[in-house]
N, C-alpha and C positions, 0 to 999 in steps of 0.2 A: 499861433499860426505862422508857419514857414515863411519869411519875404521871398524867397526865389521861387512863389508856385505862383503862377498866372494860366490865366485860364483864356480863349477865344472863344468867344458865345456865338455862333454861325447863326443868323436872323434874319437873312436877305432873300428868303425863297418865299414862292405865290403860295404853294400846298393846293396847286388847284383842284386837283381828287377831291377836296373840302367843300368845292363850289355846293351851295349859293352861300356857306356862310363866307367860307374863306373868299378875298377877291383880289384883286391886285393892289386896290388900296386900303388894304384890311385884314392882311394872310393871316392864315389860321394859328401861328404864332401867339400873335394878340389878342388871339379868342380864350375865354374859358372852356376849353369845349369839353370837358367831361361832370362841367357842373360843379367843379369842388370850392368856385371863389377865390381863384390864382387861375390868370392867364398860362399859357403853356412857357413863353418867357419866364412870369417871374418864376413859375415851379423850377424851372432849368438854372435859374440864376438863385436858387434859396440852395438850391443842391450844389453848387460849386461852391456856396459861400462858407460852405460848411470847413470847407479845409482850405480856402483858396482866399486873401484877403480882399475886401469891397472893392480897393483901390486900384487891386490886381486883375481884374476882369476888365475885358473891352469887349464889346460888342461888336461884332462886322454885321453891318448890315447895307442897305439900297437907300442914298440920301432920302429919298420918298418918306423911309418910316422914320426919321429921325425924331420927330415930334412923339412919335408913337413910342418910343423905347424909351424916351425923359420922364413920359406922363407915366409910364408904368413900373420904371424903374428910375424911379426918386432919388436914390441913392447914391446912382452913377453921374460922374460930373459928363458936359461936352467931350471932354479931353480922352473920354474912356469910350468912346461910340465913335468906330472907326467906318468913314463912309466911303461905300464904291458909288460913286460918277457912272460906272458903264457896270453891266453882269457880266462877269468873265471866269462863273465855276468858280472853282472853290481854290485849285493855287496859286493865282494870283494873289488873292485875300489873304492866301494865310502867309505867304512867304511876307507881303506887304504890314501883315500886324507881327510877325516874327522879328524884321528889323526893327521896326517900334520899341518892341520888348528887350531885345537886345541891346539897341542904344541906350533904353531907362537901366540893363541891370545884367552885363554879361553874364550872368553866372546864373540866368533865368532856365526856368522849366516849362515846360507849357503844358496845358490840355487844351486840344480843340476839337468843340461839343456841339451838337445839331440843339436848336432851340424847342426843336418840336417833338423830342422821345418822353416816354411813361417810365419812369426809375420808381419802385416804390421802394426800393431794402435801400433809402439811402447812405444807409452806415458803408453796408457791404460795395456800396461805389464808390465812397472816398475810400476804403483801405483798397479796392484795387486800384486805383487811377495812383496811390503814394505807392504803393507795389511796384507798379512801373516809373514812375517818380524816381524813383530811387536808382534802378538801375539804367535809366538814363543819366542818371548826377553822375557815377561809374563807368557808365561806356559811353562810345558811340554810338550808339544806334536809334532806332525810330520804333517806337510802340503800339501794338493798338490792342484794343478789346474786343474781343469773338464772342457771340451767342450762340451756346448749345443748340443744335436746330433738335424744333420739336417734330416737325414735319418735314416733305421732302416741298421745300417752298423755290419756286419757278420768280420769287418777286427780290431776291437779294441776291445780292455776290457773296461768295462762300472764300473763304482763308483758307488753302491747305499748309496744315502741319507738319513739323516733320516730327514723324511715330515715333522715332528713336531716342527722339530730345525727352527725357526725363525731369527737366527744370518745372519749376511749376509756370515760368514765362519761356516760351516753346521760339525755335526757329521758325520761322515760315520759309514755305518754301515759293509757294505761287498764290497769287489771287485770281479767282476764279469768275468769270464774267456771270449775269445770271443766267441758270442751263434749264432748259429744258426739262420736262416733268420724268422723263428716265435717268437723265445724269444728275438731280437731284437725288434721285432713290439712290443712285450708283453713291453718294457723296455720304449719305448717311451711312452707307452698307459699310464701308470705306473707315467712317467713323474718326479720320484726322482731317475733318474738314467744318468751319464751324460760319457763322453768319458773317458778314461784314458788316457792324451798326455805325463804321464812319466814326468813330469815336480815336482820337491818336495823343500820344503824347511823346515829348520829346525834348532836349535840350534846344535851346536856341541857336545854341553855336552850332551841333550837330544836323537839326535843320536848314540850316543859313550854308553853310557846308555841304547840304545834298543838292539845293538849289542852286550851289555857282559849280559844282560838278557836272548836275544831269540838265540841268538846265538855265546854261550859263546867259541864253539872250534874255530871258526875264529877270535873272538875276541884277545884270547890268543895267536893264533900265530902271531897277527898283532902286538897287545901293548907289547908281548914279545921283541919287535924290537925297543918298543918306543924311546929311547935312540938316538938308531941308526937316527932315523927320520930328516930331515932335516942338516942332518952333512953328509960329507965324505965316510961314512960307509953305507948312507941310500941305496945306490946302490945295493955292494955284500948280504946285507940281504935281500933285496926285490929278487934279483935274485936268491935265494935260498931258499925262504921260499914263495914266490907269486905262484908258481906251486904248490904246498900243500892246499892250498886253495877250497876248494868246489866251484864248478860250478854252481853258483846259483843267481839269481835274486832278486835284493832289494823287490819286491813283496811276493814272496814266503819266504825271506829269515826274513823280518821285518815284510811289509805292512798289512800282513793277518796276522800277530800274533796281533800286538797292537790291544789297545783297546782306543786308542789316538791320532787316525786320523781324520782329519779334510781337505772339500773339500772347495774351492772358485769357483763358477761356473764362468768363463773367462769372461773376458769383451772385449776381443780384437777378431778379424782374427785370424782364423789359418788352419793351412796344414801341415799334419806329411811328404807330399814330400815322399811317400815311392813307389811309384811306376810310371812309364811313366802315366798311366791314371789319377794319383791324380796331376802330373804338369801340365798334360793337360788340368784339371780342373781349376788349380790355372791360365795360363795364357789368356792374349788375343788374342782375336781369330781376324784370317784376315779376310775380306769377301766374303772369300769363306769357312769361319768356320772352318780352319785348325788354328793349335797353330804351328806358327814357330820360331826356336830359329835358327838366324846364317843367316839360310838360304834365299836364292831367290828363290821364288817360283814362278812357273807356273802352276795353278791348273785349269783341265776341269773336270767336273761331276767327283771332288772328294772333299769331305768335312769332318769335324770332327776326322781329323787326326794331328796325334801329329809329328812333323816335326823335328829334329837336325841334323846337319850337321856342316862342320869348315865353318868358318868365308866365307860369300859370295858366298857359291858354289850354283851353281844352280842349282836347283832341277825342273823335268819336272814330272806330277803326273798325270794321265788320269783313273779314272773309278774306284780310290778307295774309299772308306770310313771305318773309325774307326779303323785306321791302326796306327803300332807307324813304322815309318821310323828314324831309325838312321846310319848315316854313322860315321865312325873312322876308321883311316888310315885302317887297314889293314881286317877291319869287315863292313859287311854292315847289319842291320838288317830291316826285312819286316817282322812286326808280329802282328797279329791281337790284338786289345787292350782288348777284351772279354777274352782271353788267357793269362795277360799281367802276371797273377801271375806262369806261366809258362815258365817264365825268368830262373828261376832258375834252373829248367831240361834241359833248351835249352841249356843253359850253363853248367853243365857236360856233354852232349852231343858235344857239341863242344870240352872240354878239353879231352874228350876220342878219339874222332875221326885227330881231329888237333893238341893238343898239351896245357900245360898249360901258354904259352906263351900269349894264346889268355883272358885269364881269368884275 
């Protein structure tokens, strides 16, 4: 196994689309949630560790689950669970675990990976994620992985390519915000345009290099700490200079400034897992075409319904279809899956009316 390959496990999001399981003290990370007996963490951390050594992995995540990433990943010391103090998106974190990395081993690679996607060909993810590995060791540039879209999907950013680049790792040219249910079809038709799964890899030095270019005031307050970094002190500095930081996204904050990005269109399975209707997608269905996770089910004339429940309870189900049922102790939800992306209002609705107990 490579010592220059480290990996950023991204762990700090709610997943509230998840609500009632997922909640702000419990995100859906830390759930089993398609039943297999691996949280969605450890599945994510068994798949980096494939080519990526144990030592070499840190975790970003919200001081909140710190507890929660030790009990469920045994393996990883304090020192590899790297905590934000304040949410500040995703460049902050990553520029902040990149000098980390950099400090422990200039001559570092990195990938940084969402905790909560569905990889199943995980051979075919480590040889692309070294794919790019590699020609980041060789250039300058910043990498990322595109999924072949299978539909014209209104819920992702799209990468366009450039048609011309015959490489098997492509120029990019632009990244595309999520369009609309026409310029989707336009993107597929187009056919050099492919998913954005948030998935990047890169040199350190190269990275650390884009942030004191395109964005030199985060830059400075972060390397101003450098010192601090990996010692004693890296604590009280991050907890007093991490809330200073711009609320901003590696995309907006790098991706669309360079002119040095470069896509691998995926070779493997995948599923960003962000909503009840994309697990439902992701699992096997019973024959009566409901997806159930836990549960015993008893279904008459009802089908294509997404099922959860604790371990074994039996569910009795008559006359529905495309429905997401989820039970948890104290929440029962019955909600149409056409609506699913109105999780998220159902739930301030609930913390206003019941309390924030329930969220």
């Amino acid at each position: 196994m490579n010592k220059n390959y480290y990996a950023v496990l991204m762990a700090g999001g709610v997943g509230s689309r998840f609500w009632p399981i997922s909640t702000s003290d419990y995100p859906k990370q830390f759930h089993d949630m398609l039943g297999t007996g691996d949280t969605l963490i450890q599945k994510t951390f068994q798949r980096l560790n494939k080519f990526v050594p144990t030592e070499n992995i840190l975790i970003l995540t919200n001081e909140r689950y710190n507890d929660l990433v030790l009990e469920q990943l045994p393996m990883v010391t304090q020192e590899q669970v790297v905590l934000e103090p304040a949410m500040r998106n995703t460049a902050p974190c990553i520029l902040y675990a990149a000098l980390k990395i950099q400090k422990m081993n200039p001559d570092g690679v990195m990938i940084v990976a969402p905790s909560d996607h569905w990889i199943e060909d995980e051979d075919a993810f480590a040889a692309d994620v070294t794919a790019c590995f590699e020609k980041c060791n060789k250039e300058d540039v910043l990498c990322t992985l595109g999924i072949k879209p299978t539909f014209p999907n209104t819920g992702f950013g799209y990468i366009e390519f450039d048609k011309s680049d015959e490489s098997q790792i492509k120029k990019v040219n632009q990244f595309r915000e999520k369009p609309d249910y026409e310029t989707a079809k336009e993107f597929l038709f187009q056919g050099n345009f492919l998913w954005n799964a948030g998935i990047f890899m890169w040199s350190v030095k190269t990275i650390v290099a884009a942030f004191s270019e395109y964005q030199p005031i985060q830059f400075n307050l972060f390397n101003g700490g450098l010192t601090y970094l990996n010692t004693s002190k890296e604590k009280d500095f991050i907890a007093e200079n991490y809330p200073k930081a711009e609320n901003i996204s590696i995309d907006y904050a790098i991706l669309e400034k360079s002119s040095a990005i470069y896509v691998l269109e995926a070779t493997f399975d995948w599923n960003d897992l962000g909503t009840w209707g994309s697990l439902f997608d992701k699992l096997n269905k019973d024959n009566t075409g409901n997806a159930v996770v836990n549960s015993k089910l008893l279904a008459e004339d009802a089908t294509g319904n997404m099922i959860r429940t604790p371990k074994d309870k039996i569910v009795v189900v008559d006359g529905l279809k495309d429905y997401i049922i989820v039970d948890k102790e104290e929440v029962l939800l019955i909600y149409p899956k056409a609506k699913e992306q109105d999780i998220k209002k159902v739930l301030n609705s609930v913390k206003k009316n019941f309390g924030d107990k329930y969220a």
